[in-house]
Every structure is written in C-alpha cells, then in structure tokens.
N, C-alpha and C positions, 0 to 999 in steps of 0.2 A: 733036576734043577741044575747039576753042576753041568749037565751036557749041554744046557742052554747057556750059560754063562759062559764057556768055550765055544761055544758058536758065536756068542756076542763078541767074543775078546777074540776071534780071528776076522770078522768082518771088522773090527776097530783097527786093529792091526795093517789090514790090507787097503782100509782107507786112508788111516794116515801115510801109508807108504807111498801114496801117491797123489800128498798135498805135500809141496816143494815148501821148506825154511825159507827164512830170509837170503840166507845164501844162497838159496839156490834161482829164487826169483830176483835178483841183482843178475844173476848170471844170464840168466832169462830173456834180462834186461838188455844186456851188455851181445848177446847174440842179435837180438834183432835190430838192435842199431846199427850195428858192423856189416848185418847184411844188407839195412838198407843205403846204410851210406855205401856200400863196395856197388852195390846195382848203379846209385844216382853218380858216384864219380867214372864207375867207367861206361855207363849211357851218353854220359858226355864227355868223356874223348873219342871213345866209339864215330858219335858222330862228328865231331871235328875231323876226324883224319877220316872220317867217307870224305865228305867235303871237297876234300884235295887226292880223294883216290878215282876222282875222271868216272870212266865208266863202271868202275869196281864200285863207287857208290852204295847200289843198292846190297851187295853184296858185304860189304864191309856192316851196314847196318843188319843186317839179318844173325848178326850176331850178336846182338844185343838181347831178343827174347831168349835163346839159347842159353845165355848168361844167367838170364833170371831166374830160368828154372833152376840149373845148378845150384844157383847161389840160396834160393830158397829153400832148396830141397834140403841141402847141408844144412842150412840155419834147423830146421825141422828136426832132421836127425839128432842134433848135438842140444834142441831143448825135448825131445824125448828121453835122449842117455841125460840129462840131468832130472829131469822129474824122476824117471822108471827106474833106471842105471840098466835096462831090460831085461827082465827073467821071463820065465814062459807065462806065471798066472798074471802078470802089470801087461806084457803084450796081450793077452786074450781079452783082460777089462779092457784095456783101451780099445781093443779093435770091437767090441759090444759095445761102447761106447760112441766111436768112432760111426760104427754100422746105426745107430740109433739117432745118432745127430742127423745123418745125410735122410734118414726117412724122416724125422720130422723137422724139415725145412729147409736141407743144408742140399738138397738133392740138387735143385739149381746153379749155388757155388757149385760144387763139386764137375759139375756139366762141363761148367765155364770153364774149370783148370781142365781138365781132360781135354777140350775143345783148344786152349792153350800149347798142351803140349800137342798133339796134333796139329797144330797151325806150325810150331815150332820144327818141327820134323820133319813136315811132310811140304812144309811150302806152297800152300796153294796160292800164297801169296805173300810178299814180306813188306817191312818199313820202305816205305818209299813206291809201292805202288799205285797203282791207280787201277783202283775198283770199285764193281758196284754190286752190294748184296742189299736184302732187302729195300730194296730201291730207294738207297743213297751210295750216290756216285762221289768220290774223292780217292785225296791221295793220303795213304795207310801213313800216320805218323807214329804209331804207337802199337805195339802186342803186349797184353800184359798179361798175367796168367787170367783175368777174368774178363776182360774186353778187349777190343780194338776200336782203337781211336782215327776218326777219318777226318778228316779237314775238307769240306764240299767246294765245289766252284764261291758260293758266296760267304766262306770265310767262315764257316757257323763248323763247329766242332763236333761232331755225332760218335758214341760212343754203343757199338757196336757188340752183343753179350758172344763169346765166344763159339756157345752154344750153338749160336747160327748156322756154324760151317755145317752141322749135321742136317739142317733143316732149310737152309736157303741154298737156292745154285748160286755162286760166287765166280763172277766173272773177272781177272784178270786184265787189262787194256795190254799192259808190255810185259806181262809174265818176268817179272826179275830184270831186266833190261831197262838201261838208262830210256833209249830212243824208244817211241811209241807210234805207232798208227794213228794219225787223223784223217777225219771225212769231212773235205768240204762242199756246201752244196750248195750251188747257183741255181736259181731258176729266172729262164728268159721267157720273151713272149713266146710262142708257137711259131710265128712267120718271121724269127730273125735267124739269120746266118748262125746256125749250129757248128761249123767246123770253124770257124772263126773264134764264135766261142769257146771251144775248146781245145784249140791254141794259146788262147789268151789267159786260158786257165795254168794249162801246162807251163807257161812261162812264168808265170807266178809263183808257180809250187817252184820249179828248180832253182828259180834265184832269189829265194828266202834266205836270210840270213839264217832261221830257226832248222832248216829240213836237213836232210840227213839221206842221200843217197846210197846205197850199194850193190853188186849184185845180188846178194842175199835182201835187201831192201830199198825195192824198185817203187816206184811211184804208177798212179794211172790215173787216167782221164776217162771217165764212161758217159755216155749220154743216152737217157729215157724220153720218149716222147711222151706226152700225155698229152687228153685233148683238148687242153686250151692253153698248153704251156712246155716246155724242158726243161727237164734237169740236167744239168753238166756237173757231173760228182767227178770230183778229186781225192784222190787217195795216196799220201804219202807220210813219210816216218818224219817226227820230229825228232832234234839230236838231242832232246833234253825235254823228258815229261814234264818237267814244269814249266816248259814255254808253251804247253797246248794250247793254252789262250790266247797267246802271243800271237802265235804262228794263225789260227786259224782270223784272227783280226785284222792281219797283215796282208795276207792272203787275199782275203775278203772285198778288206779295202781300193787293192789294187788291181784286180780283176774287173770293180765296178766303176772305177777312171778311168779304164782302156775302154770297157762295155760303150758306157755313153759317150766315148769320144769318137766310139765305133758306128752310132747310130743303133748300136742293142739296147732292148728294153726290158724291162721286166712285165712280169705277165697282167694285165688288167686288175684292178681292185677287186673286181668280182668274182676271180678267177684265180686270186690267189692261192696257195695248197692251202689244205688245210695244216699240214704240220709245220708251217711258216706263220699259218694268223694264228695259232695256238701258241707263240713264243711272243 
C-alpha cells in the first residue's frame, strides 16, 4: 500500500510541475504578445524600406519569414524554460507529449512549419514572387510558418498549406528578381505578311515604357505557322513584376493598331486557336 501511495505522490508531483501558476501564465502571456507584436512591427517596415530598396525589393522582403521563425522559435524556448525550467524527466514528458500530439492530428501543422522553414532557407521562392503551385498563379505576398499567401491576377487571395512545396512542382516566373519574362502572343490570318508582323511586334516590345532590356535580358520575336493561322510570340522581360498586366496590355494594344492599319487580320472565326476561344 505504501508503495502505491509513492507512486501516486510522484505522478502528482510531476504533474503539477508542469501546470504553470499564475505567474507563470502572465508570463506566458506577456511572451506571445512581444513576439507577435516584434513579427507585425518589423513585417512592416521590412516592407516599407523594400519599397524604396529599387531592385533589392524582393530581397529585402525575404527577410521577413526568416524573422518569424527566429522570433517564434525564441518566444517557444523562453515559454518552455518557464513552464519546465527544463530538467531531463519535463523534457522527455514533453517530448511524449509533444510526439503524441503530432500523431494524433498535429501531423499536418507540423508539416506546414517544417515546409515553412524549408521555404525559408532554401528559397524556392520568396515575398514578392510570382508563382504557380497547385494551379494558382499569383504574386507570393506572405510566408508564414503555416501557409502562403498568393494574390491571383483577379485579386482573390489564396492561401497556400506549406506542405505543398513537398508535394507540388512550384514554379517560380522571376526566381527572386524584380524584372520577369512575359510571352505575348498574336495570332494573324495565314495569308498575311508574317515579317511585318513581327516587326510590328518587335517594336512594340522595345518601346514599352514597362520592358526591361539587357544583355543578360534580351527580348524575341518567334513565329509558328499553323494551318489556318500564325502565331507571332514575343518574349521580353518586364522591369517590374507587377506591371505583367500592364506590359502585356500595352503591348497588345499597340501591336493590333499598327496590324489593321497594316491590312493584317486575325485569323477567321472558325479558325480561331483553341487556347484564344478558351480565354
């Protein structure tokens, strides 16, 4: 009987050792505020001085998930050394604990922070890119330790589970770089002047206010026949990912007020592409 009774009174023991007082859950308290106001004040000057850091931009923001983990990670440590104060049997319950939680249910979070810090590290993409995983395309405004947040061409906000990056191929558009690759694509009738075309192309693309020439970031003009139409694809960098819409409308525009003033046509109703009557 008494050996029971010291089995009870050291499980009581080791339980309450690690149910925190009032003190200690103030404290608790007073960590995860400080972390999260320290994450939201400096996410935004972070991004105010990209803003005005020109091409560094994206770079300046890729320092913002990098922040969070830190600052999480710390907040973490310092409410474990207050619950535990850590000795070796509060670290192995917790980490039984810890290990029990993730199997029953937590396994997904957990994914999601891992996938986090791997986005964080390894870069396959940062704030301010323009990507498409699980087939939604936009530009990356957010990492957090459990999602990513994308902003699509129509404004609609998609929040993407970390976990992804293990499980979808994630395509980059500018890999970390301000300026981007766009493809524009005309199609004329069949029987119209193809090098005219794409003259008329080429002219368009170099004297965009949006594009972005160098010899590391040349531009091109290619042309497809098919047989009841051309395509005259254009291929050049914009100086600023967020004018992709811009630039390709501009483009567009002007290419097809030279076309008809050219006597070029586009290709018969019935004979449209298909990936032009599908838009």
């Amino acid at each position: 009987m008494a050996e029971i009774n010291v089995t009870s009174a050291a499980d009581g023991s080791l339980i309450s050792s690690v149910i925190p007082d009032l003190g200690s859950v103030i404290t608790i308290v007073l960590i995860l505020v400080a972390a999260y106001l320290i994450v939201k004040v400096a996410d935004y000057l972070l991004r105010k001085i990209s803003e005005k850091a020109g091409r560094y931009r994206i770079t300046v923001t890729m320092i913002i998930p990098l922040l969070k983990i830190v600052v999480y990670v710390s907040a973490l440590y310092f409410i474990l050394k207050t619950i535990f104060d850590p000795g070796l049997t509060e670290l192995v319950l917790f980490s039984g604990l810890f290990g029990a939680a993730i199997g029953f249910g937590l396994k997904d979070l957990f994914t999601d922070i891992v996938g986090g810090i791997v986005i964080a590290f390894e870069r396959p993409y940062q704030i301010g890119d323009k990507i498409e995983v699980s087939g939604t395309y936009g530009e990356v405004t957010d990492i957090g330790l459990r999602a990513t947040r994308v902003v699509t061409p129509d404004d609609s906000v998609v929040s993407i589970p970390n976990y992804a990056i293990f499980q979808e191929p994630t395509a980059s558009q500018n890999a970390g770089k301000t300026e981007m690759m766009v493809i524009i694509d005309i199609y004329i009738d069949s029987r119209s002047d193809a090098g005219l075309a794409m003259n008329i192309l080429k002219d368009a693309l170099i004297t965009s206010k949006y594009v972005y020439v160098s010899p590391t970031r040349p531009y091109t003009v290619l042309l497809q026949d098919y047989p009841f139409y051309r395509r005259v694809r254009g291929k050049a960098y914009v100086n600023d990912l967020r004018s992709e819409f811009e630039f390709r409308s501009e483009v567009t525009r002007r290419v097809w007020v030279e076309l008809s003033r050219q006597g070029i046509l586009p290709p018969p109703p019935t004979h449209v592409p298909a990936e032009v009557a599908a838009k």
